[in-house]
C-alpha positions in Angstrom: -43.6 3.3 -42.0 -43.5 4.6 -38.4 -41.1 7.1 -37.5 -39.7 7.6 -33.7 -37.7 10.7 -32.3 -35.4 10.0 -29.8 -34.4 13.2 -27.4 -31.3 13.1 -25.5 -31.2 13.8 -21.7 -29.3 16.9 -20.3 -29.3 14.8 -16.7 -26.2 13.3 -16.9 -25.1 10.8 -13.8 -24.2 11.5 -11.2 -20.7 10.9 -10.3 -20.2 9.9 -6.5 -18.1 12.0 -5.2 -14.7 11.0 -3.0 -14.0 10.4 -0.1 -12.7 13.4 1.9 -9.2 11.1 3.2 -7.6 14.1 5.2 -10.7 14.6 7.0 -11.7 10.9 7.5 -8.1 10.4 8.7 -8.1 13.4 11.5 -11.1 11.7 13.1 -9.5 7.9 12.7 -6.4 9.9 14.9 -8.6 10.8 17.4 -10.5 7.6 17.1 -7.2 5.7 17.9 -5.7 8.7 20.5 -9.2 7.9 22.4 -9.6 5.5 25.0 -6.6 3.9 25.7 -5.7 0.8 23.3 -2.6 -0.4 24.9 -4.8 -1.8 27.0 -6.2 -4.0 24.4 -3.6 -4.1 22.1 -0.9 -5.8 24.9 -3.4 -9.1 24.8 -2.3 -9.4 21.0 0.9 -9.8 21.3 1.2 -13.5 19.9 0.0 -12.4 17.0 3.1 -10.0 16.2 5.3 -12.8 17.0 3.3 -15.2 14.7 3.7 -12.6 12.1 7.5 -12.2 12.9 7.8 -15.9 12.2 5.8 -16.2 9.2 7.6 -13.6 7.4 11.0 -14.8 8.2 12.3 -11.7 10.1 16.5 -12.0 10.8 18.9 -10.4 12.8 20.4 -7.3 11.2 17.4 -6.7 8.8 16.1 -3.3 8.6 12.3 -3.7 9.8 9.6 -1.4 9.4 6.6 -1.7 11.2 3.8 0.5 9.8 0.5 1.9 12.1 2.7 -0.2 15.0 -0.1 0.7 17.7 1.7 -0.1 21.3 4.4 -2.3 19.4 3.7 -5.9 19.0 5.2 -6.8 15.8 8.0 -4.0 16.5 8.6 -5.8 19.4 8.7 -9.3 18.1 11.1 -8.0 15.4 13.5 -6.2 17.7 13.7 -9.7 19.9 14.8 -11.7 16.7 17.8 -8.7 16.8 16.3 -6.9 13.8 17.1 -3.2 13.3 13.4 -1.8 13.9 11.8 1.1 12.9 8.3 1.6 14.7 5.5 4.3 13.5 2.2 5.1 13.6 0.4 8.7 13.2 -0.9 8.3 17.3 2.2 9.5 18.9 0.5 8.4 22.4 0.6 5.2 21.0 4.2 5.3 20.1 5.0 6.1 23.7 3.3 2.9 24.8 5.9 0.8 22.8 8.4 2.8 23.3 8.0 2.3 27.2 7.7 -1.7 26.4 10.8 -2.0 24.4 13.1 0.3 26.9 11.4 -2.0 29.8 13.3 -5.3 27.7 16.2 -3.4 26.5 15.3 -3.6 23.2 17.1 -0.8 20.9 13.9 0.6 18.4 13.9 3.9 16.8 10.2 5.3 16.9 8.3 7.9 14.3 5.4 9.5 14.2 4.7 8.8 10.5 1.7 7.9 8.9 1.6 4.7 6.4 0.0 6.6 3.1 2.8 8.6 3.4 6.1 7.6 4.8 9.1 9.4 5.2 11.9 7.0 4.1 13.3 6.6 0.8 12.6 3.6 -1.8 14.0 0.2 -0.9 14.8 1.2 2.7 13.8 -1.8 4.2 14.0 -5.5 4.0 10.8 -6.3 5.8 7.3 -4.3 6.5 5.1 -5.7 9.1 1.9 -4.4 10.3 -0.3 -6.0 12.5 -4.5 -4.8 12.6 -2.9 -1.3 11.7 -2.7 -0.8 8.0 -6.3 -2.3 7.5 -7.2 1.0 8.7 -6.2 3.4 6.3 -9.0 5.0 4.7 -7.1 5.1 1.2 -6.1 0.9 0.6 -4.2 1.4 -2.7 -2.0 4.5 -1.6 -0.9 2.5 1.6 0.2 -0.3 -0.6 2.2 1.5 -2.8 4.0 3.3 0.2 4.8 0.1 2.0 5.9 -1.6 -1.8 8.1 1.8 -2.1 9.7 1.6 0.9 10.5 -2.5 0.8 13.7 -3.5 -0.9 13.6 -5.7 -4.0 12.9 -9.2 -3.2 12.3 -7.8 0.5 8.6 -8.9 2.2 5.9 -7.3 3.7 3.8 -9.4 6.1 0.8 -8.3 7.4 -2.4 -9.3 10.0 -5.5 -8.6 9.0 -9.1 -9.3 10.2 -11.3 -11.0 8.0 -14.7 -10.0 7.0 -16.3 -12.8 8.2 -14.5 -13.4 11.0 -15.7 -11.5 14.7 -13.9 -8.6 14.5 -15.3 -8.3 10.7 -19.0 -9.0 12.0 -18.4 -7.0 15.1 -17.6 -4.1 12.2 -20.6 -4.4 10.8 -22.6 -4.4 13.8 -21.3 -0.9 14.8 -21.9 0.1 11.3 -25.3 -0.3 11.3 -25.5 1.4 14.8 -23.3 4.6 13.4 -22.3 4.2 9.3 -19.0 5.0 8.0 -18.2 7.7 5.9 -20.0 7.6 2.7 -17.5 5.9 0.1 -14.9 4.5 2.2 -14.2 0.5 2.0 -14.2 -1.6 4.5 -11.0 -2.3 6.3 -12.1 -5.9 6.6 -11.1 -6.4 3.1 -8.1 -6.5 3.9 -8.5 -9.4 5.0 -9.8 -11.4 1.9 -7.4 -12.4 -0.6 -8.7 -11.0 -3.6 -8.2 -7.9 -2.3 -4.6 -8.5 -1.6 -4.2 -9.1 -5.1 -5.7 -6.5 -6.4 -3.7 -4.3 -4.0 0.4 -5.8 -4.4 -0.6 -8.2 -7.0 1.1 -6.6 -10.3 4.4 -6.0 -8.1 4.9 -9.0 -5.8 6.7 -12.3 -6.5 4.2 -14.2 -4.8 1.6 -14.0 -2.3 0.7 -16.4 0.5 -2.6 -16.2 2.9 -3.1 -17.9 6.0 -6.3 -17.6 8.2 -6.0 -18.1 11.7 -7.0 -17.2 14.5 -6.9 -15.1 17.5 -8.7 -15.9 21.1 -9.8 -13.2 22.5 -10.0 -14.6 26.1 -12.2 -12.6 29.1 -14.7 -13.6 32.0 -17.8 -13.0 29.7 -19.3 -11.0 27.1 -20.1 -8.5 29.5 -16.5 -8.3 30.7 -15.7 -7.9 27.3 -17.6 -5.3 25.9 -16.6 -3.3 29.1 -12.8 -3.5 28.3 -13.5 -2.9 24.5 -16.4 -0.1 25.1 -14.2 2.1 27.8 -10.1 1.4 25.4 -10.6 0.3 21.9 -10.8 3.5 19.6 -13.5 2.1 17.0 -15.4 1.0 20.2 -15.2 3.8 22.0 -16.2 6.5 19.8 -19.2 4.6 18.2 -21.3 4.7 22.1 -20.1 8.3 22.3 -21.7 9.6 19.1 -25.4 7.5 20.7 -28.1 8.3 23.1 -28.0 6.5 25.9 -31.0 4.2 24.4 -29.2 3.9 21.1 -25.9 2.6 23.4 -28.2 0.0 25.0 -29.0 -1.1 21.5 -25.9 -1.6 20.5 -24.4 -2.8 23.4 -27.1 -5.6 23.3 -26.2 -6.5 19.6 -22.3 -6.9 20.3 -23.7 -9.0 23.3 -25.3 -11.1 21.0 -22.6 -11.5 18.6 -19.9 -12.6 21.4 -22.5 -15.4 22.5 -22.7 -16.5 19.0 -18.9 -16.7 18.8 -18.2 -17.7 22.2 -16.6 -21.2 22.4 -16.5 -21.4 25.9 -19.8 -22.4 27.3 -21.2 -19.8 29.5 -18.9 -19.7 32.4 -15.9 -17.8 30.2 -16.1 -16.4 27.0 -13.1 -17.6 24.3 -14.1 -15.9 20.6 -12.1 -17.0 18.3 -11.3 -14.3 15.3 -10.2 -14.5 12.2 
């Protein structure tokens, strides 16, 4: 008969730990105050109106939109005579709309406020909108459940999301490998896939419906592009700041690459179509 000893280990696993949120959002604030993303965000407009169509938005309905950026969806709600209420934790950008929608008349009240924790009491609202705003908070399941708090019973929350497939969602991971994300944070590209929706409003919403579409972004070539993008859009931005200049040249050259691959426009324009 053969006898074995077995011996315990006193290494236990290590437990990964969290994500620091309040640090990761001060430099996502500064990430968005840099540059100047109005100058970006203005060629998205259709896509708040889109969004104001598919979620049904009415006159006299108490609208939220949540990380509103320069106002798109705040100002497609406040055109269909909806009572809007438009945040986002960049008060810069909040100036930007608010400029828009006195330029058209439009009556908005804005708030600095940020989306995992909003200032407004349960069922204040019969709509939440958010459009490429949300899919940036670094914690997915507590910005849910503010934006499900805040919407009324049998109210709606519609929402624009990149995909992770899509170019913006490949153009994330190209930067990533160039300067990685904070260690445990998920992708904001999830977002984007419905699963993830699911897991996220799942258990409290009557239903859930996912369209992919997409966006043309629309310049005189990948050059031009990665000019605007590189000198106003936040993520952008901030990613060639933290490189040597020969680390920049790298990644410029692999977002160059990426456009062509998207590019449906043959080489004397550049049309990407994202997701």
């Amino acid at each position: 008969m053969s006898t074995a000893t077995l011996e315990s280990s006193s290494q236990q696993a290590e437990v990964p730990a969290a994500p620091d949120y309040a640090a990761i959002k001060k430099r996502q604030q500064a990430t968005w105050a840099s540059g100047d993303f109005a100058v970006v965000g203005v060629t998205l407009q259709i896509v708040g109106e889109s969004l104001a169509e598919a979620a049904d938005i009415r006159s006299g309905e108490r609208v939220l939109d949540v990380a509103a950026g320069n106002g798109n969806a705040t100002l497609a709600a406040a055109r269909r005579f909806a009572e809007v209420t438009s945040t986002d934790y960049v008060p810069a950008l909040l100036d930007k709309g608010h400029a828009r929608a006195k330029a058209e008349g439009l009556l908005v009240n804005f708030r600095v406020a940020d989306v995992e924790a909003l200032p407004f009491q349960d069922a204040s609202f019969d709509a939440v909108l958010s459009t490429y705003g949300v899919m940036f908070a670094p914690d997915h399941v507590r910005a849910a459940r503010e934006m499900l708090r805040v919407v009324r019973p049998g109210g709606r929350i519609g929402m624009a999301n990149w995909t992770p497939d899509g170019f913006i969602g490949e153009l994330f991971k190209v930067i990533g490998r160039h300067t990685p994300p904070p260690a445990g944070l998920k992708s904001p590209a999830l977002w984007g896939t419905e699963s993830h929706l699911a897991e996220l409003f799942g258990a409290q919403a009557a239903s859930i419906q996912a369209v992919r579409r997409n966006f043309n972004f629309r310049y005189f070539s990948a050059a031009h592009w990665l000019q605007v993008f590189r000198d106003y859009y936040g993520p952008t931005h901030k990613a060639f700041a933290a490189l040597d200049p020969t680390r920049q040249d790298r990644l410029a050259k692999d977002i160059a690459a990426l456009l062509d691959r998207f590019n449906t426009a043959g080489p004397a324009s550049l049309v990407v179509p994202g997701e």
